[in-house]
Residue, then its C-alpha position, 0 to 999 in steps of 0.5 A: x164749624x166753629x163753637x158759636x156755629x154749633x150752638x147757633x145750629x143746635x138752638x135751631x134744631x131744637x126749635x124744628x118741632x115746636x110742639x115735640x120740644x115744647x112738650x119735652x120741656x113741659x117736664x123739666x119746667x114741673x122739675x125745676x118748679x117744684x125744685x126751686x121752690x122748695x129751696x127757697x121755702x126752706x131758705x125763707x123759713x131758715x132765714x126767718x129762724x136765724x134773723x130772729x135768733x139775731x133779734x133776741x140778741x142772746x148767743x152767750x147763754x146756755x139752757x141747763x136742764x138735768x138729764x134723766x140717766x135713770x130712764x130705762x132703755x124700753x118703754x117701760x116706766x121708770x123707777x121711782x127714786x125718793x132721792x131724785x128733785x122733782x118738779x111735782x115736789x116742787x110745789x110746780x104742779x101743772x108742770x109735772x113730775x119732770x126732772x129739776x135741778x135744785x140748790x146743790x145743782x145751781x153750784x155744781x154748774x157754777x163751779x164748771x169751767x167756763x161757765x160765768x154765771x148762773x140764774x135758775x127759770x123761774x115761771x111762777x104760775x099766773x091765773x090773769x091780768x088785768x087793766x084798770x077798768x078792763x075785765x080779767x084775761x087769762x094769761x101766762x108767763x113767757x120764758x125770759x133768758x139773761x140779756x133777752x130782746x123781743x121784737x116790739x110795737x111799742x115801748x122798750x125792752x125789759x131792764x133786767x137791773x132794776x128793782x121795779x116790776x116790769x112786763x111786756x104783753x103781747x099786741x094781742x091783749x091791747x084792746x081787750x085790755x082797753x087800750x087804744x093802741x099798743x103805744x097808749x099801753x106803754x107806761x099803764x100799771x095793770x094786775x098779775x093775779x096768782x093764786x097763792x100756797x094757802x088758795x088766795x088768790x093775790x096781785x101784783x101790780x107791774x108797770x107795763x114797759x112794752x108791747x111784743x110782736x108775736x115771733x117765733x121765739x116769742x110766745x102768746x104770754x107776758x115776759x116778765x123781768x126778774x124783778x116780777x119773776x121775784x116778786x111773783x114767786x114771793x107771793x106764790x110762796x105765801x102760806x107754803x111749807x118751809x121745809x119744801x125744797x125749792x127745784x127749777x125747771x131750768x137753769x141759764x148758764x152764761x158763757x164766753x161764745x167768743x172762745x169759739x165753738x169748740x170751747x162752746x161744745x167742751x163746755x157742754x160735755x163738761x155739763x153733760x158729764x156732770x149730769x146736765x144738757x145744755x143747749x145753745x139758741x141755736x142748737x133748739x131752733x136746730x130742732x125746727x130747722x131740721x124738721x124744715x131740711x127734712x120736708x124740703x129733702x123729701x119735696x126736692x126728691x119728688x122735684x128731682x124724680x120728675x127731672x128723671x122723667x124729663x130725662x128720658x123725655x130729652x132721649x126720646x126726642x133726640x133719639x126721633x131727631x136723629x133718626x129723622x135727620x139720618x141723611x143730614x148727619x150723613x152728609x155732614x159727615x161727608x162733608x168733613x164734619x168730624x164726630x165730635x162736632x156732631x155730638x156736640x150738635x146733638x149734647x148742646x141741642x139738649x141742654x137747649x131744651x133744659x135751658x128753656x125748661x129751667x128758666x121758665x120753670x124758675x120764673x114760674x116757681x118765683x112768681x108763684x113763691x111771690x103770690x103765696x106769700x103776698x096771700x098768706x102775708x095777711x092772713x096766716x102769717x100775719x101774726x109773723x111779721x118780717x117772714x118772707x115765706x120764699x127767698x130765691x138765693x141767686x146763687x141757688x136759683x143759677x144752681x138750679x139752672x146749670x144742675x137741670x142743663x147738666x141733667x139735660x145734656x147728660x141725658x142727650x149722650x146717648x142720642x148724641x152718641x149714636x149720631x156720631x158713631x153713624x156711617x156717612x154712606x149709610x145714612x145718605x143711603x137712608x129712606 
């Protein structure tokens, strides 16, 4: 009996008891189902995170922020120390007494190797915005890093070298703002209002230069230019004490990614050991992707837990079908079919079933991915646009038919075994 031989006879017997098999199955579809799709939610979101990444079109920046030291081990409050720049001090206020960094700071992470320019984040607070003719909406600012791209319906990209004030607003506040479309926005003056040291409350005109599409990164405000951060800070500071220092929350430090990650990781070790964490984009949306790994781990442990129980479903039924075809083991073997042949018979008969099992499982679990994310594409997920909420890698859906056949034939060893160890006389003696 040649290879092919075994494989035509084994799909055979596994179709013998349609009902017996198709049952069988039945556990390792749940399996594969649910293991496929899982992996690829995990891909899809993944794919969404880096692709957005990509947009921004900022990989040489890093995000400085001061480490707290002096925070004790428990949970249990901090020292005060008068010495220490605090937001709170400031003139922040809604933002809190974190950690800042301060003038001196500025310098000392210039001055660490590697690192080629620094600019301080700057979020000055902002009460509303406002178009000619349209009510006041509230509204903040959004994070704005050196050489930022957003994602936009309409109009350009903000010009970080002009001197003119410049704003992208989110596609949500077109209409309100009583535009009739988000290309009609483009090119409009409307208000910042701010309330200034002394409690007036002032405004800056700013030429809106584009309109946002809501994306991960991106956030439900304005994305101001520095020119607006500049002018808005100007007016904030109306009226304030001279003597307050001036603290930031944060600190962009531009570097060389092309030096290579290892370079990358020193220079943030360098920061570090002056007292500063920076972080890379990649190392915040890290944040996020090892939260989605970690739901999609514990989805695929329940997947794989059901692929245990199609296992032992795979060794009942064998074990019936060896038992129910004694005699014609026995007579193969008489015949001279050697005991390898007859296990192969009974593995391959096996991973038949998880064959089957795996690939209506996975096509289920494709057609399913497909209908969720075509219901959610326009309801919970219409403010994401370009996120497919399931990618089905080629490369992992085959993964997970081999692993499920591998799972399969390891599980008919034993049946297969007991069938090749039978004696030949006994089992033609068989009732």
């Amino acid at each position: 009996m040649k290879a092919l031989d075994v494989i035509q006879r084994a799909n055979a017997n596994a179709f013998r008891s349609k009902l017996r098999t198709t049952l069988t199955a039945l556990a390792i579809v749940i399996g594969a189902f649910a293991l496929t799709l899982t992996n690829a939610l995990g891909a899809g979101v993944n794919s969404f995170m880096a692709d957005t990444v990509a947009t921004v079109g900022v990989d040489d920046v890093l995000t400085v922020t001061p480490l707290d030291e002096s925070a004790p081990a428990g949970d249990g409050p901090t020292v005060y120390d008068p010495d220490r720049a605090t937001l709170s001090g400031g003139g922040m206020g809604a933002m809190g007494s974190a950690l800042a960094l301060t003038a001196a700071d500025l310098d000392t992470i210039a001055a660490v190797p590697g690192v080629l320019d620094v600019s301080p984040l700057r979020i000055p607070s902002v009460d509303f915005v406002q178009a000619d003719g349209s009510q006041p909406f509230e509204v903040s600012l959004g994070v704005t890093m050196p050489g930022m791209h957003v994602e936009l319906a309409a109009g350009d990209n903000l010009d970080f070298a002009t001197d003119e004030p410049q704003v992208v607003l989110p596609v949500s506040y077109v209409e309100p703002l009583g535009f009739a479309s988000p290309a009609d926005a483009v090119g409009a003056v409307v208000d910042l209002g701010l309330t200034d040291a002394t409690g007036t409350s002032v405004t800056q005109p700013v030429t809106v230069v584009g309109i946002a599409e809501p994306s991960l990164l991106g956030s439900a405000g304005a994305i101001p230019n520095p020119a607006l951060t500049d002018a808005l800070v100007d007016l904030a500071a109306v009226g304030r004490d001279p003597g307050a220092p001036t603290v930031f929350a944060a600190a962009f430090a531009t570097y060389d990614p092309g030096a290579g990650p290892t370079a990358t990781e020193d220079l943030q070790s360098a920061l570090a050991a002056e007292g500063f964490d920076a972080m890379t984009v990649d190392d915040q949306l890290g944040m996020f992707t090892s939260v989605i790994d970690t739901i999609v781990f514990v989805l695929s442990a329940f997947a794989a837990i059901a692929l245990i129980a199609a296992s032992i479903g795979i060794v009942n039924t064998l074990f019936m079908a060896v038992q129910e075809r004694t005699r014609e083991v026995g007579l193969m073997k008489a015949m001279g079919l050697s005991s390898a042949k007859v296990f192969a018979l009974f593995s391959v008969e096996a991973a038949v079933i998880g064959l089957l099992g795996s690939v209506v499982g996975v096509l289920a679990a494709m057609g399913t991915g497909a209908a969720i994310s075509s219901a959610l594409s326009g309801s919970l997920l219409a403010d994401l646009p370009g996120l497919n909420l399931f990618v089905f890698d080629p490369v992992t859906v085959l993964a997970v038919v081999l692993g499920v056949m591998a799972v399969a034939f390891l599980a008919g060893t034993l049946p297969a075994l007991r069938a090749a160890k039978a004696d030949p006389i006994s089992s033609l003696r068989y009732e």
